[in-house]
N, C-alpha and C positions, 0 to 999 in steps of 0.2 A: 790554169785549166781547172785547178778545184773550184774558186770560185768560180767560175761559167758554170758546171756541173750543177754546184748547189744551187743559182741562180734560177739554170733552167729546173730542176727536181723543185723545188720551191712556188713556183710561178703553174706547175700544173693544172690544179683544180680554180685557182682565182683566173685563169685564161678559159677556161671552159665559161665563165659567165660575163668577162669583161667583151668577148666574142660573141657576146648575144645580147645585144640590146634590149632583144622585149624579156628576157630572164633578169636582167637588173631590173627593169620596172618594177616586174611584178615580185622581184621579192619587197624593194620600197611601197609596194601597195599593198603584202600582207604585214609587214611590221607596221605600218601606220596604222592598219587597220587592226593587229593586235592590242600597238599601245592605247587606243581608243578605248577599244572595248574593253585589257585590265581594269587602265582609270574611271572607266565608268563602273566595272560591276566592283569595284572592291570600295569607292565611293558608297555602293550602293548598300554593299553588306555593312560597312562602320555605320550608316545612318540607320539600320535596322537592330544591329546586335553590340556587345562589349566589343571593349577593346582590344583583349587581351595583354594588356598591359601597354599599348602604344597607343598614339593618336594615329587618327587617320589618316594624315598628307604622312605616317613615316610608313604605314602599311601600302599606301598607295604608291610611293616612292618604291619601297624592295619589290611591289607588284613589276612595275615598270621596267625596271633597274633587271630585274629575272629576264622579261622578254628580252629587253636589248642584250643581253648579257650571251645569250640564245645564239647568236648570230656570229660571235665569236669561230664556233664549229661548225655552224650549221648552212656546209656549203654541198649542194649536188656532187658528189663523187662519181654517182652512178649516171652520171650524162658523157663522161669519159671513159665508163670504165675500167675504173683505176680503184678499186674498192681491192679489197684481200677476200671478199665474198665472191666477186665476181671471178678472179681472177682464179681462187679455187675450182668457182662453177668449170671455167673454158677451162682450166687445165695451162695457162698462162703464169702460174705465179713462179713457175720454174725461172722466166727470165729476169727477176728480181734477183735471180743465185747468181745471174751470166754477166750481170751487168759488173763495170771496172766498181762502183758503187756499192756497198754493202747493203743489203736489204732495211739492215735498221738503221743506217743512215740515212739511205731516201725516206725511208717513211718520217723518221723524224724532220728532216727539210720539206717535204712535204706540208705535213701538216704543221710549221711553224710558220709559211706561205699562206696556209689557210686562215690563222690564227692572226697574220698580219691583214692579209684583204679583209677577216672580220670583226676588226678593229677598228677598222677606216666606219664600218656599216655604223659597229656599234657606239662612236665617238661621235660622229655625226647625228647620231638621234638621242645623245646624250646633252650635246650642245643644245639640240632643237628645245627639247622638254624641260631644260633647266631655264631657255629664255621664255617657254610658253609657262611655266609655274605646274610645270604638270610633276616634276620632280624636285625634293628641296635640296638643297647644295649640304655640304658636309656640316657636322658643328662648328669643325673648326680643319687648322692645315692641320694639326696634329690625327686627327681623327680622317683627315683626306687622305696624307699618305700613308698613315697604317691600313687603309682599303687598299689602295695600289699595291700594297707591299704585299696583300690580301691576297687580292687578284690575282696577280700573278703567281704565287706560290699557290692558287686555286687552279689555275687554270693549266699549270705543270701537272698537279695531280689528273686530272682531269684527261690531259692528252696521256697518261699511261692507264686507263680506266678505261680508256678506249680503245688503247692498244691492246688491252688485256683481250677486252673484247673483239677484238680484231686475229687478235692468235688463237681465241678458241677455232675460228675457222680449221686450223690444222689438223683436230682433234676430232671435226664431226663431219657427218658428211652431210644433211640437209638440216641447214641450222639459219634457218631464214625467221621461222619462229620464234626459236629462242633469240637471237640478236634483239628483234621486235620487245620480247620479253623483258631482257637486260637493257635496255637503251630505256623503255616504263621505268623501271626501276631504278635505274639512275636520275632521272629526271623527277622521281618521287621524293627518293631519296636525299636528293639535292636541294628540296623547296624550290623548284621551278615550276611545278604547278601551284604550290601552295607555300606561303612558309610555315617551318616545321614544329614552332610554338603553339600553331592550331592543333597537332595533332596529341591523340593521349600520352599519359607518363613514358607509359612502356617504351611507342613505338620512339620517341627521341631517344629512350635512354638504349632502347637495341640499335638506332643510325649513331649513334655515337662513335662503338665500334668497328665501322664501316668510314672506306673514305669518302664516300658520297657526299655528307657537307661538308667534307674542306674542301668540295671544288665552287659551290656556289652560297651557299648556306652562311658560311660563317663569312665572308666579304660584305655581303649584305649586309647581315647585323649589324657588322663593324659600322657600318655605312648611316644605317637610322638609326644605330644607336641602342640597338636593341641590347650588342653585349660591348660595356663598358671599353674605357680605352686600359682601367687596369687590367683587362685579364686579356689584354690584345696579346702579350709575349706568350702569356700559355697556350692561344687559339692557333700564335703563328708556328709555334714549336711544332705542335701537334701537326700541321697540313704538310710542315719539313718533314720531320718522319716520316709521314705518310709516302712523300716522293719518294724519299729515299730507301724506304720498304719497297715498292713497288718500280720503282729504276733495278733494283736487282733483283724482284722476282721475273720483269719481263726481260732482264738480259738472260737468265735462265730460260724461262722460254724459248728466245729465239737459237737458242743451240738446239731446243731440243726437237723444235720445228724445221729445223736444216736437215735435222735427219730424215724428216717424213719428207723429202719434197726428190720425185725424181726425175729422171729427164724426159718422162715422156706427159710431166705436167705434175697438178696437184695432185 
């Protein structure tokens, strides 16, 4: 019975789009059409400007490597209705308390559902781009599995960053803005628009103390090589920390969100 439970809690949001045919297309016709256009403008900027200490194919690689990477999370919640923002709006997130299911254990099967369907996305246009030359392969297996080992410990932080941002919901009452706000900023913060050796002294050495690049930032590196395989054990320590800072700052939270929630809704 627990497994069926997890099964279905897990399978949520990846059955909202495997149930719609024309929403898989077109999310495979905005990432093609992303990876197109990274590989081309960041082509474009290496044949105009420095390097910033890399070649081009390893800039264009972490370019690419960021989009796909994208797709991990980034699955419609809100075509189900199953968001924590929505759920506050109606006044539904009461039955998150009702259910035989702990609330932070759905959410965390949930979103490790999401995390596998966008896997499958982002694996698959990882294979494509490795056999088209659009992205280069690691230096070596040494340096491949210290990124997986990356990754994952990126993309652990990553799902409590979002949860965080998921529990402020508790706390505000129209917070549609700021979510927009924080989700910029994580994606800023992360070198998913850019990566974060372009920007000034400063602003790396203030994302430092922030988990924002140990969810995408430092895998990449590891990846083109930006930061060495000697200082892999320090980059990996630090994104550990980070989990485990942020695993018991949101299990605080969700206690103290159980008390806002009562039964006539959010």
């Amino acid at each position: 019975m627990a497994v069926l439970s997890a099964w279905r809690a897990a399978r949520v949001t990846p059955l909202g789009e495997l149930n719609a045919p024309p929403r898989m297309t077109a999310v495979a016709l905005r990432l093609a059409v992303q990876v197109v256009l990274v590989w081309s403008l960041w082509r474009g900027l290496y044949a105009q400007s420095g390097t910033a200490g890399l070649s081009r194919d390893q800039a264009v690689t972490y370019a690419v490597l960021a989009v796909l990477a994208s797709r991990l999370r980034e699955l419609d919640q809100y075509a189900g209705r199953d968001t924590v923002l929505q759920h506050m709006h109606f006044g539904t997130i009461v039955y998150w308390y009702l259910r035989p299911l702990p609330p932070q254990r759905y959410y965390a099967l949930r979103a490790a559902g999401e995390q596998l369907y966008g896997l499958a996305w982002a694996s698959t246009g990882y294979v494509i781009c490795l056999a088209a030359g659009v992205v280069e392969p690691p230096a070596s297996p040494a340096a491949a599995g210290v990124f997986l080992l990356s990754m994952l410990l990126g993309q652990w932080v990553l799902y409590y960053v979002m949860l965080v941002l998921d529990q402020l919901c508790f706390w505000t009452v129209r917070n549609t803005a700021a979510m927009l706000i924080l989700l910029f900023a994580q994606n800023l913060l992360s070198g998913v628009y850019a990566p974060l050796w372009f920007f000034p002294g400063w602003f790396v050495t203030m994302s430092a103390f922030l988990p924002f690049q140990a969810t995408l930032s430092v895998p990449l590196s590891l990846y083109v090589g930006r930061i060495p395989l000697a200082d892999a054990a320090f980059q990996l320590s630090v994104q550990a920390a980070w989990v485990v800072a942020l695993a018991l700052f949101t299990r605080l939270l969700w206690r103290r969100a159980a008390r806002r929630v009562i039964s006539q809704g959010g």
